[in-house]
N, C-alpha and C positions, 0 to 999 in steps of 0.2 A: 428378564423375559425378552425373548428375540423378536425384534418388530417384524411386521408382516411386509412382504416384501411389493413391490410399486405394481409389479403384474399382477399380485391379487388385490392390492388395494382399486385398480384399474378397471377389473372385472366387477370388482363389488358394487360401483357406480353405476357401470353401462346400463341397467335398468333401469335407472333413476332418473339418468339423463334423456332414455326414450320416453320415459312418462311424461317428464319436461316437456320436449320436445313434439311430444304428440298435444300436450295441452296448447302451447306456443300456434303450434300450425294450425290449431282446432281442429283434429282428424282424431279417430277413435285409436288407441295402439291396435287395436285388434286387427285393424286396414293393412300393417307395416308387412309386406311380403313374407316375412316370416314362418308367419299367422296364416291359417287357411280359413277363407268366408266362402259362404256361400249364400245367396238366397232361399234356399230349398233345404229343409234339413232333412236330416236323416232320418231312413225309414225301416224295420225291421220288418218286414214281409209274413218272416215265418211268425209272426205274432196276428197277426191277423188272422183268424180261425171264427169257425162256426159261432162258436161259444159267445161272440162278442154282440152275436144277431138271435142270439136263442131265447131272451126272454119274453115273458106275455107282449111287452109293449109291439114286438117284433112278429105274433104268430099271426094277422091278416095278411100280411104282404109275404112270409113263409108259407101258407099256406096255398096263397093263390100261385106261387113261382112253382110249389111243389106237384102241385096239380098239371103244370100246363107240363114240368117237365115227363110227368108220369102219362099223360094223356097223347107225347108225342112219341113215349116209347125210346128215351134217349139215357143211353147208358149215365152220363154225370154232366152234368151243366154249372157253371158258375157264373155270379148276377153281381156287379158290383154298381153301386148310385153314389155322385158325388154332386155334391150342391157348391156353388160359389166356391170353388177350392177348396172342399172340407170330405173327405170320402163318409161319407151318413151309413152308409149298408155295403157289407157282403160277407154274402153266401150264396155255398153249393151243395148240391141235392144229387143224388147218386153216388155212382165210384170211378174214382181214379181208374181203380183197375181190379177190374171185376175177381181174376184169376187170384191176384192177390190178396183179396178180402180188403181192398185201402179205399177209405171214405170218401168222397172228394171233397177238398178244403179250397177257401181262396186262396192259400199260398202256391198252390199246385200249380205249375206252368203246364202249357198247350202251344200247339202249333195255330197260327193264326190267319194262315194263307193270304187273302190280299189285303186283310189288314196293314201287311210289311210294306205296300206300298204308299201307304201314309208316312211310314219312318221312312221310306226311303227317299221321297218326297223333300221332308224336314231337314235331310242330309244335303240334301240339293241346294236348298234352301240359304243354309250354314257356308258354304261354299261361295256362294252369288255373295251373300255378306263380307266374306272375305276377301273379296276381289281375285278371287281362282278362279270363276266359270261367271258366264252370261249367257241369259235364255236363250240371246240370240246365238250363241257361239254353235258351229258348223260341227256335227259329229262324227263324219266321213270323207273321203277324199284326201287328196297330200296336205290338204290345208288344214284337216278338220283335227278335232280331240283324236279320234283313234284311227290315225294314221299308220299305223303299225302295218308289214308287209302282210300280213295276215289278213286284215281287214280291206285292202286294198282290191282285192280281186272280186269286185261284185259285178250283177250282169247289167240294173238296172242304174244307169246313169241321175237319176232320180234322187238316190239315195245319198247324192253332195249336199240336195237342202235339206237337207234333216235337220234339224238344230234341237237344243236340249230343251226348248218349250212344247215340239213337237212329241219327243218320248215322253214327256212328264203329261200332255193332257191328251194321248193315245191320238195323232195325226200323225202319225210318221208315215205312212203308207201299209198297213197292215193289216188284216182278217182274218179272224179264225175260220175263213171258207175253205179251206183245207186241211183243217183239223188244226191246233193249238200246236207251235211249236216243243212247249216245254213236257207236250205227252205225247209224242210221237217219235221217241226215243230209239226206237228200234228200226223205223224208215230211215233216219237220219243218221243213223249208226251205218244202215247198209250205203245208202247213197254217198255217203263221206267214205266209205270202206274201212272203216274204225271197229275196235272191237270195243262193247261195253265197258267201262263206265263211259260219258262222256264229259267234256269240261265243258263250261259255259263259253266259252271259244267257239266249241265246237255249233252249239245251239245258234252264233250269233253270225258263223261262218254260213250257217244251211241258210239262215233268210235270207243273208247277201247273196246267195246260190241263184233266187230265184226275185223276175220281178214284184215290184211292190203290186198291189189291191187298187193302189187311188194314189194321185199326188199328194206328197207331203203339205199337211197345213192346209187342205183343202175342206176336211171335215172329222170327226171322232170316230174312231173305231175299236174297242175293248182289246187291249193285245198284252199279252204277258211279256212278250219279246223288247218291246218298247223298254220294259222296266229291269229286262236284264241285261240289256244294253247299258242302261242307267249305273248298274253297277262297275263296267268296263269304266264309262266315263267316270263316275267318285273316285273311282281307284287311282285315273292318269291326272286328275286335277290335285287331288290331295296327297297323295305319294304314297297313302297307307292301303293295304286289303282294307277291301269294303266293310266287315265286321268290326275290324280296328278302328275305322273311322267314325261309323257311327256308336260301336260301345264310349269310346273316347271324347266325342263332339257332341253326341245325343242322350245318351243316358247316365256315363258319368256327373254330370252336372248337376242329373236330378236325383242323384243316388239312387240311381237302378240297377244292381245290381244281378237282376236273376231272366236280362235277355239272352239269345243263344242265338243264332244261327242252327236250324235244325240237323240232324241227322237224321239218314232214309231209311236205317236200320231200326227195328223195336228194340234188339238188344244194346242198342246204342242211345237209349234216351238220358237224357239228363236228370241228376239228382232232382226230387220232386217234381218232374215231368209226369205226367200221364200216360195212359194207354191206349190205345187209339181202335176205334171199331168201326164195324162200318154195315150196313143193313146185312140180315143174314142171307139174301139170294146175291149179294157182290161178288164178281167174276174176278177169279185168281189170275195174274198176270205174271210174265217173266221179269226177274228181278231188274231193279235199275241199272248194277253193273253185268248183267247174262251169268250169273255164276247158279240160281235158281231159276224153276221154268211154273209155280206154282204157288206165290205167295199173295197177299194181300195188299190191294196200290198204297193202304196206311203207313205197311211193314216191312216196306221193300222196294213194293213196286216202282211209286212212283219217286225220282230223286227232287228230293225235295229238298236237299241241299242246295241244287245247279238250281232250284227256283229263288233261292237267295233274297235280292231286291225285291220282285215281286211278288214271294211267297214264302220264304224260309222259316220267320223269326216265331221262335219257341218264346213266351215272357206271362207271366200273373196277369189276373183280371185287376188286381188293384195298380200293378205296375203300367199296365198299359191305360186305365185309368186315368193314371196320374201325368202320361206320356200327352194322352190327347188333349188334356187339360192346358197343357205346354205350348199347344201350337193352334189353336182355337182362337187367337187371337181376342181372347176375351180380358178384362182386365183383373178380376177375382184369383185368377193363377197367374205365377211370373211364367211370361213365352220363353221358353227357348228360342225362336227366333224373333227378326222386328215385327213391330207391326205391321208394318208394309208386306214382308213376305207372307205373313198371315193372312192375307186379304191377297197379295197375288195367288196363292195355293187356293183362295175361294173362287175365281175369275171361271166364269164359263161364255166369257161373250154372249148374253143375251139367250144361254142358253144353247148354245151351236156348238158345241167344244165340252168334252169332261171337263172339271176340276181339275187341280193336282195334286194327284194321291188322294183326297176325297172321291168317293163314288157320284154321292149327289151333294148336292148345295139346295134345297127347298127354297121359296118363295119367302119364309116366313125366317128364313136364315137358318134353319137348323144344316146340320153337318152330320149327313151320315157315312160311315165304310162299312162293308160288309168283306167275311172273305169266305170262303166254300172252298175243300176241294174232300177226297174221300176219308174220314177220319176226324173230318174238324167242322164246325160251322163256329164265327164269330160276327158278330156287330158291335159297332160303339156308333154313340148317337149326341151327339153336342146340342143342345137345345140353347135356342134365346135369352131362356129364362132363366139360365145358370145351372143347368140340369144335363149331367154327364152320365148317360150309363151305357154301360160295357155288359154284353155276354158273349160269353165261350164253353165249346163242348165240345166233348172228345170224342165225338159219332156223328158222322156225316149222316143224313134223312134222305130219303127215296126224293124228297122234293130236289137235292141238291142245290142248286144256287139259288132257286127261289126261299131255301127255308129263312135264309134269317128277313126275310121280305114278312112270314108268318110269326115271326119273334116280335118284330116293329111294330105289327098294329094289334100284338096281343098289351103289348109294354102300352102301345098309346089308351085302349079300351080299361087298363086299370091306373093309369096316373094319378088324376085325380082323386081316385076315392082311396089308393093303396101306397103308392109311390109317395105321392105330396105329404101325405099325412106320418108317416116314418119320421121317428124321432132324427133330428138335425144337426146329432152331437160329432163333431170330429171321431171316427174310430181309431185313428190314429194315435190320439193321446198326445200329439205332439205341443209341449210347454214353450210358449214366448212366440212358437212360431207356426199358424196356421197350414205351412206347406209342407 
């Protein structure tokens, strides 16, 4: 018999010896780079279906969701509740997509309009931790983040104090008192003398065009522009496209697979994407890039792409869910970031200042975002009490940015008696590990 030769007798040990040796150092082998860990395990999305919320113990709290969505006339809605890091309920009532005859499931993604300012928020956040950016750091000017010759040519001297604390809780100097930069597409198109489509360049070129509203850091003012700003700077701080950095820094980690950056086209939506509607008197608009002069701002109109950082991301009610669960700063879910950033992102000075990436901060510590624009309303709501709930629809209301304002105090008026009482079991299924 031919002995085995030293390279495989060599090989045969190496295992033997990291078992050893992981005993020795007391470290698990599973740690050894290797090996991939995570705190977060994996999550199958598209297993998450009606069916998991449809029996008796589930028809009070189906029944009252089903009502309010049929009572507001809303093409498909999806409700997802999650208690101390465990997602307890979801489901959705309606359709994905009417044309199609397709039911709407929670696996279905949606556009979520300023909800994305909450990720992009989180992204800023990851950054500061790494020692790539500080709130105080200068945005403009030859000194600042985006000093690029481009950015250079602005009218209002002002815009050197800008710094990344001021985009993230809307002081930078801006108002939507002349209409909202990110939908006034076709002014900016002429005055820039550009033809349709435009780049987010272009969007961030026009307010440098023109002076600020108020001084930087003197008070809060609601601005889209702030937040796509925000995206210029992730990009020059991390060296990736903004999508890249946060699929890669933000939701990779939590195994999230099914975020998107949207597309402004209907025939461009993403697998289990939705369909998006909007009240039947909504006024047809010229396409985002001028190629149509009669489409629908859901389907075309508006680019919701170029809204990116503070409107773009397509993602699940259970995935976004699990997202905000992330950065809550609560201790029942592992944070994506520290704690510290967690509680800086809640900071409103006394109330004089937005949040960051939060809409509101409440009294009693609740954490709400809302996002509206035609086609979509969403809310997610972090409660105190260990109580996470998300909803999203794929039909913007006549109310528009007041509706998910009417989603909040229907959700607060059943808690108690509907919410609380919903069986508490993980739907996830997830074995050995609650996240």
């Amino acid at each position: 018999m031919r002995k085995p030769k030293k390279s495989i007798l060599l090989l045969s040990v190496i295992p033997f010896a990291l078992v050893v040796l992981g005993f020795i150092l007391r470290k698990d082998i599973t740690a050894l780079p290797l090996i991939e860990s995570s705190k977060y395990a994996k999550v199958d999305v598209l297993n998450v279906n009606n069916s998991l919320t449809s029996s008796s113990e589930y028809s009070d709290i189906n029944r009252q969701l089903e009502q309010f969505v049929n009572k507001w006339n809303l093409v498909g809605a999806s409700f997802c509740i999650a208690h101390k890091g465990r997602v307890i309920y979801a489901h959705s009532f309606g359709m994905a997509n009417k044309e199609g005859g397709i039911a709407m499931q929670p696996y279905h993604t949606m556009r979520v309009a300023s909800v994305s300012k909450l990720i992009t928020a989180a992204a800023v956040m990851k950054l500061l931790e790494d020692g790539k950016l500080r709130l105080d750091d200068k945005v403009f000017g030859v000194n600042g983040i985006l000093n690029d010759p481009r950015f250079l040519k602005y009218k209002d001297k002002r815009v050197e104090e800008i710094t990344v604390h001021n985009l993230l809780n809307h002081s930078g100097g801006w108002t939507p008192r002349w209409g909202d930069h990110l939908f006034i597409k076709d002014v900016i198109a002429r005055e820039l003398g550009k033809a349709l489509p435009l780049d987010v360049d272009d969007y961030i070129i026009f307010a440098l065009s023109k002076k600020l509203h108020f001084q930087p850091g003197s008070h809060s003012s609601y601005s889209n522009i702030g937040f796509v700003i925000l995206q210029r700077v992730i990009e020059k701080a991390s060296g990736m496209d903004y999508e890249s950095y946060v699929l890669d820094e933000i939701f990779e980690p939590l195994h999230i697979y099914d975020a998107h950056l949207a597309n402004s086209w209907d025939s461009l939506r993403f697998h289990n994407e939705v369909r998006y509607y909007e009240v039947p008197e909504a006024e047809k608009v010229i396409s985002f890039d001028g190629s149509k002069t009669d489409v629908l701002k859901s389907r075309g109109g508006n680019d919701v792409h170029a809204l990116g950082a503070a409107g773009g991301w397509v993602i699940s009610p259970v995935s976004l869910t699990r997202f905000v669960m992330a950065v809550d700063g609560m201790s029942d879910f592992p944070d994506i970031i520290s704690k510290q950033s967690a509680e800086t992102m809640k900071e409103t000075y006394n109330g004089k200042f937005q949040p960051l990436g939060w809409r509101w901060v409440k009294d009693d510590g609740t954490l709400w975002r809302s996002g509206s624009m035609a086609g979509t309303s969403a809310l997610v709501v972090s409660r105190p009490d260990g109580y996470t709930i998300t909803f999203m629809s794929n039909q913007s209301h006549w109310k528009g940015a007041r509706f998910p304002y009417v989603v909040d105090r229907f959700l607060v008026r059943i808690f108690d008696r509907y919410i609380k009482t919903i069986p508490h079991k993980n739907l996830l299924n997830i074995q050995n590990d609650r996240y």
